[in-house]
VOVOKE-537895 format. One record per residue (C-alpha): residue number from 1; residue in three letters; z, x, y. Coordinates in steps of 0.001 Angstrom, whole numbers. Layout:
// residues N
+-----+------+---------+---------+---------+
: seq : type :       Z :       X :       Y :
+-----+------+---------+---------+---------+
: NUM :  ALA :       Z :       X :       Y :
...
+-----+------+---------+---------+---------+
//
This chain:
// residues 259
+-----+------+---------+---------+---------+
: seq : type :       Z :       X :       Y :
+-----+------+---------+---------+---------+
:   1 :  UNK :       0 :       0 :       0 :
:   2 :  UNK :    -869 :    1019 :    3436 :
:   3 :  UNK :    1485 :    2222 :    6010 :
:   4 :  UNK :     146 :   -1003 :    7762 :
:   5 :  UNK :    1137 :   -3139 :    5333 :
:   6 :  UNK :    4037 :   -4736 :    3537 :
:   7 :  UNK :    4893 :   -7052 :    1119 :
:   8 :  UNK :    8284 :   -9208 :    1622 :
:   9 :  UNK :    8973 :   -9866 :   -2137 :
:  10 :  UNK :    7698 :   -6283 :   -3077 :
:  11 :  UNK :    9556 :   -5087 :   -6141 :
:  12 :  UNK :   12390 :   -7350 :   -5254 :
:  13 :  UNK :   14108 :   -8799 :   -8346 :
:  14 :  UNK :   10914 :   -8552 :  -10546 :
:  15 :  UNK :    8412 :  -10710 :   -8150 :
:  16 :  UNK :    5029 :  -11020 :   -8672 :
:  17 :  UNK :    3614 :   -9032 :   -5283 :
:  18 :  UNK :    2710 :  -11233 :   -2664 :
:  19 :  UNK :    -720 :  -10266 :    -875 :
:  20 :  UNK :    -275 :   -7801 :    1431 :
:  21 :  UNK :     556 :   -8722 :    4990 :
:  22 :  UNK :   -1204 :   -7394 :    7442 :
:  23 :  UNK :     403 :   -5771 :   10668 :
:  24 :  UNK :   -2739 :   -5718 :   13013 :
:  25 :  UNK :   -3681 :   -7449 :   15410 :
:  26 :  UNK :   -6561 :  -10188 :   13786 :
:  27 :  UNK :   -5991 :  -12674 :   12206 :
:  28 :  UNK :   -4982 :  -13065 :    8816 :
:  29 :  UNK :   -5748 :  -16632 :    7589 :
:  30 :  UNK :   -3684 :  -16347 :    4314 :
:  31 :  UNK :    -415 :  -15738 :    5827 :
:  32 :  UNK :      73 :  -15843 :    9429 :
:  33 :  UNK :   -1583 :  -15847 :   12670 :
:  34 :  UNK :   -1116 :  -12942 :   15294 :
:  35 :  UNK :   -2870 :  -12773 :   18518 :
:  36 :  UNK :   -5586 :  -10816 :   18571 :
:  37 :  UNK :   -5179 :   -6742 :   20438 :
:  38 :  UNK :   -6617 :   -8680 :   23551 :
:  39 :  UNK :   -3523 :  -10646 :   23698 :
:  40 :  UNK :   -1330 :   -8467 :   25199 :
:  41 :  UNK :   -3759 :   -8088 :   28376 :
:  42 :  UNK :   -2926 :  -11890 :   28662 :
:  43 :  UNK :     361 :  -11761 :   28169 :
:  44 :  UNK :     582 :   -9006 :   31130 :
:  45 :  UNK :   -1210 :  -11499 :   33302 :
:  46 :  UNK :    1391 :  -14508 :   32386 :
:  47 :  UNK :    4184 :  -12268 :   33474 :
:  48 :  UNK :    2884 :  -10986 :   36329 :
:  49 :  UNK :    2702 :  -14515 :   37659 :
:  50 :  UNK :    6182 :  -15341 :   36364 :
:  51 :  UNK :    7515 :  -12089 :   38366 :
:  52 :  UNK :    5345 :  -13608 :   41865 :
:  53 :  UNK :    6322 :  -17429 :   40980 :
:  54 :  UNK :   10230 :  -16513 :   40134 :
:  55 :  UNK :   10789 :  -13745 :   42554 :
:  56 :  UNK :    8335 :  -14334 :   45530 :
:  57 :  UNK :    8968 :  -17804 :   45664 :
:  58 :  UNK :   11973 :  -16946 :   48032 :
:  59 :  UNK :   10359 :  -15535 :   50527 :
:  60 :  UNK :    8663 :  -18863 :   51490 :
:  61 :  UNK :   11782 :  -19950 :   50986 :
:  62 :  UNK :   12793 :  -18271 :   53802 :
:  63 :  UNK :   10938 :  -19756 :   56543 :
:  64 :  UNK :   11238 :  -23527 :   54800 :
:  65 :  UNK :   15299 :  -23361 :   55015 :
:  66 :  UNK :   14986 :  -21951 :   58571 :
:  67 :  UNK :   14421 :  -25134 :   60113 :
:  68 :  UNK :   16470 :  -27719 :   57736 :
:  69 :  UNK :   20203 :  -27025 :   58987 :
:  70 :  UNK :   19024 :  -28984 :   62184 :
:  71 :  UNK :   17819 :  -31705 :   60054 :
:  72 :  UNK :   20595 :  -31905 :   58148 :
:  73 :  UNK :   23075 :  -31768 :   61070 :
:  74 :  UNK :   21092 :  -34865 :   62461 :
:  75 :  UNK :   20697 :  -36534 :   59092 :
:  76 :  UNK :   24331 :  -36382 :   58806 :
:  77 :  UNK :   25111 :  -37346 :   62333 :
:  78 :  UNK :   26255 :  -34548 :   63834 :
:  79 :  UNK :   28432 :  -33093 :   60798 :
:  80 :  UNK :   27956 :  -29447 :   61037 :
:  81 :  UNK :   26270 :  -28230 :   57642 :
:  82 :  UNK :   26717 :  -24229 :   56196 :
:  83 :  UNK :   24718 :  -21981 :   56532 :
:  84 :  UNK :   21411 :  -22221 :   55027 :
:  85 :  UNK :   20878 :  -18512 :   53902 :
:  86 :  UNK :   23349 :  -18950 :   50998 :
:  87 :  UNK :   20624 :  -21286 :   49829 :
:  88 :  UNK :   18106 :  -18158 :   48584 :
:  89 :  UNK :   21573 :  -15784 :   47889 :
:  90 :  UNK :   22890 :  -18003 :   45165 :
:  91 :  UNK :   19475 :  -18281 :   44013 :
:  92 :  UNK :   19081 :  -14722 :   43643 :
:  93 :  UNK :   22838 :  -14113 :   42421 :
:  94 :  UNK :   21980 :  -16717 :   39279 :
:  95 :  UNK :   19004 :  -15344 :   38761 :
:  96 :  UNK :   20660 :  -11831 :   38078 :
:  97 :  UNK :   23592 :  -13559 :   36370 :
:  98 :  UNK :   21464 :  -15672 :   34068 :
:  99 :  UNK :   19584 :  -12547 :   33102 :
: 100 :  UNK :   22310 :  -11091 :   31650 :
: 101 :  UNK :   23767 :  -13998 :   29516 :
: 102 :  UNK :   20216 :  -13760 :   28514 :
: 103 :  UNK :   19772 :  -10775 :   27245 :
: 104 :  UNK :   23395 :  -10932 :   25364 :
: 105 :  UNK :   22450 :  -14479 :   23644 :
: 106 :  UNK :   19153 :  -12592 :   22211 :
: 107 :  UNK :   20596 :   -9540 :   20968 :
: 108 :  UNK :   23310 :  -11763 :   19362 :
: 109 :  UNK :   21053 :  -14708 :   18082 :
: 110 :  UNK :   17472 :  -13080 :   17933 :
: 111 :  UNK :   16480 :  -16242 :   19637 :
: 112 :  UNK :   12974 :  -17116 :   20444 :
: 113 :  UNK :   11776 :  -15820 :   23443 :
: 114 :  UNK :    9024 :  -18678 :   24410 :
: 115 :  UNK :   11426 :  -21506 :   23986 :
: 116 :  UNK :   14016 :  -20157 :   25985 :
: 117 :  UNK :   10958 :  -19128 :   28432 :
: 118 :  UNK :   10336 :  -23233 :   28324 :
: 119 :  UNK :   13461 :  -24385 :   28801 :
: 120 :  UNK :   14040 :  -21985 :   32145 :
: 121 :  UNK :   10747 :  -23039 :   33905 :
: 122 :  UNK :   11383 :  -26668 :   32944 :
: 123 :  UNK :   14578 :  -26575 :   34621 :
: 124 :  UNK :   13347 :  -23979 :   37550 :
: 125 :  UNK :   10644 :  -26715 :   37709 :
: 126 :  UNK :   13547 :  -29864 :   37720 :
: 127 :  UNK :   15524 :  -28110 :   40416 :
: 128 :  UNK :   12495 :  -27406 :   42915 :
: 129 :  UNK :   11659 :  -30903 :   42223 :
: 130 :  UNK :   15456 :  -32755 :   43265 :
: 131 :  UNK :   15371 :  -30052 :   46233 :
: 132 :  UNK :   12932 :  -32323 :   47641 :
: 133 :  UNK :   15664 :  -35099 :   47564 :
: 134 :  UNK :   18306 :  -33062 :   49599 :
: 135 :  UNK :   20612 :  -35085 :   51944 :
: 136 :  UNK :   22654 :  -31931 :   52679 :
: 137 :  UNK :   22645 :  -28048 :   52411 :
: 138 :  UNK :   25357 :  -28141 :   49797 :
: 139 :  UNK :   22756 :  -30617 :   47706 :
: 140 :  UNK :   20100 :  -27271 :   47781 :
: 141 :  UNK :   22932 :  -24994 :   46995 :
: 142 :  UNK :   23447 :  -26989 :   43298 :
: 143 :  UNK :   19260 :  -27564 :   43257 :
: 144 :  UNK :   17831 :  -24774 :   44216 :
: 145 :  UNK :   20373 :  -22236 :   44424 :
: 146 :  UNK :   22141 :  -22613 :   40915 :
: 147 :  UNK :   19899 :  -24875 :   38901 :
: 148 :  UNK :   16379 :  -23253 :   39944 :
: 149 :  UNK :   17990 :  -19540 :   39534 :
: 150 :  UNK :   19402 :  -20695 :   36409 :
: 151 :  UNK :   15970 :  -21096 :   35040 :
: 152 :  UNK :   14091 :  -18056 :   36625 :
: 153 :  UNK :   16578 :  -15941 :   34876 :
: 154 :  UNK :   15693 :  -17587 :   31262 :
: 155 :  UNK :   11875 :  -17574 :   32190 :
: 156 :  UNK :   11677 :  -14390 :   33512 :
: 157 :  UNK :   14094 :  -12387 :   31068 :
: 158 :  UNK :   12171 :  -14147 :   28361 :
: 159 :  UNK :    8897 :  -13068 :   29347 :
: 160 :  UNK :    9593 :   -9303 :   30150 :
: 161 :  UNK :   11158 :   -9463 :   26561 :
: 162 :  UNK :    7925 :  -10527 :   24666 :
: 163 :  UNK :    5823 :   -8263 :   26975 :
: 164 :  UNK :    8226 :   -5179 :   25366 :
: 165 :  UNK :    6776 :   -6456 :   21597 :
: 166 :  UNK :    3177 :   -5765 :   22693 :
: 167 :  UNK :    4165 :   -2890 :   24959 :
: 168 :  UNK :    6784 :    -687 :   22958 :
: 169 :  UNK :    9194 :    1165 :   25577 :
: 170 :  UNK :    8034 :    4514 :   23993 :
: 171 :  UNK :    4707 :    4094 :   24579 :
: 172 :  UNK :    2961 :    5719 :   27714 :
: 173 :  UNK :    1404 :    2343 :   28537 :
: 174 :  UNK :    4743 :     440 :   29055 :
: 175 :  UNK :    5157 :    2123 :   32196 :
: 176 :  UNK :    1552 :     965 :   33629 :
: 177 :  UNK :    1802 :   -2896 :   32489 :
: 178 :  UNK :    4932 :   -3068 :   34006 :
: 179 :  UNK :    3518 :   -1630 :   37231 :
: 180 :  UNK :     947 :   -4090 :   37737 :
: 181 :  UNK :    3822 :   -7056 :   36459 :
: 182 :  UNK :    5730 :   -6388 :   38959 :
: 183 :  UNK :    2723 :   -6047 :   41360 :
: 184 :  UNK :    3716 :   -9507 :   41978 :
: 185 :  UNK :    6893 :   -9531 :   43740 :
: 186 :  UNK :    5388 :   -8403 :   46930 :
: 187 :  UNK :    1703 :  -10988 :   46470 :
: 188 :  UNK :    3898 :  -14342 :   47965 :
: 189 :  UNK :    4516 :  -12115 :   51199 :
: 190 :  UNK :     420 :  -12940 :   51595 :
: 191 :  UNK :     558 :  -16706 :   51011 :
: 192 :  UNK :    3901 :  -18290 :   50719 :
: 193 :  UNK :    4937 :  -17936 :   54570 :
: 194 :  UNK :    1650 :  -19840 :   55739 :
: 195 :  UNK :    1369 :  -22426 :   52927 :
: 196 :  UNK :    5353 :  -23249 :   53210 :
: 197 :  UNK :    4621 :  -23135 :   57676 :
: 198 :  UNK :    1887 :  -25428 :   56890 :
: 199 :  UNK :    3110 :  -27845 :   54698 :
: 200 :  UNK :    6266 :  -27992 :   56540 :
: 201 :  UNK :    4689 :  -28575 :   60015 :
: 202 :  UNK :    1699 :  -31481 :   58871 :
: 203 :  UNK :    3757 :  -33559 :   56480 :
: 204 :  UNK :    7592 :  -32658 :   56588 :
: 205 :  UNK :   10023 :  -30904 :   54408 :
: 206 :  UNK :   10443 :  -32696 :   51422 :
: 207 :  UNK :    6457 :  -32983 :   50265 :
: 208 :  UNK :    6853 :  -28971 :   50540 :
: 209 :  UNK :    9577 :  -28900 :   47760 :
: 210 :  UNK :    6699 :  -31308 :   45823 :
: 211 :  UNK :    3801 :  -29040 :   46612 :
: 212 :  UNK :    6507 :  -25448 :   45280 :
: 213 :  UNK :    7164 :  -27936 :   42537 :
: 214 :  UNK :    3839 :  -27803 :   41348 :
: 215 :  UNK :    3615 :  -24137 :   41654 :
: 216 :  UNK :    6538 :  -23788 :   39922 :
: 217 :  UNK :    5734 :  -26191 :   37396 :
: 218 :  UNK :    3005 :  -23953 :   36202 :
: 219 :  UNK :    5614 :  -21853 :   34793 :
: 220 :  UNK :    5873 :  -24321 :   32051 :
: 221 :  UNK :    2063 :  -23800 :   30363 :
: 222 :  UNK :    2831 :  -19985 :   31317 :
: 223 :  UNK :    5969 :  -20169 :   28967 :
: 224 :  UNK :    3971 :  -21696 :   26504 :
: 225 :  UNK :    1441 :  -19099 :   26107 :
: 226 :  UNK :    3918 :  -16571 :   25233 :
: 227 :  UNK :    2997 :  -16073 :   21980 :
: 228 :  UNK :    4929 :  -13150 :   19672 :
: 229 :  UNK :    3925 :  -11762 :   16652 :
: 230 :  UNK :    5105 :  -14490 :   14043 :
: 231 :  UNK :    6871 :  -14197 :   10475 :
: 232 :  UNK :    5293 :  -15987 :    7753 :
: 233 :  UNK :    6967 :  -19293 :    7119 :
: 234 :  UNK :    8765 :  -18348 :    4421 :
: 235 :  UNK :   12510 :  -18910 :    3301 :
: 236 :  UNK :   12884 :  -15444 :    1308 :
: 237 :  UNK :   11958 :  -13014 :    4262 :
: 238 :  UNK :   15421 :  -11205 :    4920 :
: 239 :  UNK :   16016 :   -9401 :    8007 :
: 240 :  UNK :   15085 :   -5958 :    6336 :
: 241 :  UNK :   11605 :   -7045 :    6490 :
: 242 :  UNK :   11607 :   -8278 :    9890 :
: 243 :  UNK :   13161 :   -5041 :   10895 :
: 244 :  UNK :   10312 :   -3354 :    9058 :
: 245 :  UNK :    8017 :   -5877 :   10567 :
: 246 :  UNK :    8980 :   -5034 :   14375 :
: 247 :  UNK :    8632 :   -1062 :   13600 :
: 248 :  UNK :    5374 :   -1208 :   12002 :
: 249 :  UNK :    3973 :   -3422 :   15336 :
: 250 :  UNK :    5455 :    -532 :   17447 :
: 251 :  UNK :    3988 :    2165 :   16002 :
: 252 :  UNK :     698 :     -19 :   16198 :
: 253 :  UNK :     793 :    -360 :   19317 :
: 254 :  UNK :    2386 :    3878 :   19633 :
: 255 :  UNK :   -1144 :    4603 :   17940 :
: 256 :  UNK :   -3717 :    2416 :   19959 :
: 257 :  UNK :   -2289 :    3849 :   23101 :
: 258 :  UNK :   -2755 :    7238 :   21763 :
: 259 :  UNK :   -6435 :    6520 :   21072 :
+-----+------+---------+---------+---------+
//
């Protein structure tokens, strides 16, 4: 058997050899599916828009909150309201908190990366949405601030994590993909300000949390195109073989860089 290839009930207990799996990156029709070398250009793509939708969304955010404490003070006759800042600093804070509860729950659980990528940019997606509801400041501290930085930390830990899969940290070309990724942090500086000045100025402040919603909500397909390399459906795979599995993808990937 090839260095590429391994058999999970190989010599265990007497077995009849399964077919060999193989590790590469085509298809193979008689066990599992794994996206094709190509994939991983895509999957560089998805997170450099989750990076520039999770991460540059606040600096729009920025020149949307600067006029709503006004509002607000009105809208609640008179009733001085706190200081809208803390609206895009708790954002940021649970973004970096979430990140790390994250990264813990995987290591512990081996979850799976694209559902946990789903459920953050549905409820990034929910939050942006209620924002657009706000009767008060405090309202977009809960909505945006905690609940929409709550799920750009589980979108955008999750997607980093399945970029490492395609992209093994020892490889030379981890440190270019992750260049151009984060490539999009600074891109919103270009477009956010004017579309969020815009918006805000022709029809008001709420239909601008509707119009983020929908760029938001994009981070819901984005999670859903995440795909990792996949086990085979099958109930006597033990985690020795999945170890195996991982290694042999990684030194794939070690060798097609090399090339």
């Amino acid at each position: 058997m090839s260095s590429t290839e391994l058999s999970p009930d190989h010599g265990q207990n007497g077995a009849t050899p399964s077919p060999a799996l193989n590790l590469g990156y085509g298809y193979n029709e008689e066990k599992a599916e794994y996206p094709p070398k190509w994939y991983r250009w895509v999957v560089t793509c998805l997170n450099f828009y989750v990076v520039m939708c999770c991460l540059g969304t606040n600096f729009g955010m920025w020149t949307l909150i600067g006029g709503l404490k006004p509002f607000f003070d009105q809208y609640n006759e008179g009733k001085q309201q706190p200081d809208t800042k803390w609206i895009v600093y708790i954002n940021i804070l649970m973004t970096g908190l979430t990140a790390v509860v994250v990264n813990v729950f995987f290591y512990v659980t081996k979850g799976s990366p694209r559902i946990m990528a789903m459920f953050g940019a549905v409820l990034a997606t929910l939050g942006v949405f209620i924002s657009g509801f706000a009767v008060s400041v405090g309202y977009l501290y809960f909505s945006y601030g905690i609940l929409t930085g709550i799920g750009y930390g589980f979108i955008l830990t999750s997607s980093l994590g399945v970029l490492s899969v395609y992209f093994p940290v020892t490889g030379t070309c981890y440190t270019f993909v992750n260049t151009i990724v984060f490539l999009g942090l600074p891109m919103p500086l270009l477009y956010m300000r004017p579309l969020t000045e815009a918006t805000a100025s022709v029809f008001g402040f709420r239909p601008t949390f509707f119009i983020l919603t929908c760029i938001v909500g994009q981070l819901v397909i984005v999670a859903a195109l995440l795909r990792q390399h996949e086990l085979p459906d099958s109930g006597h795979v033990d985690s020795s073989y999945k170890e195996r599995l991982h290694d042999l993808l990684c030194e794939s990937n070690v060798k097609s860089t090399n090339t």
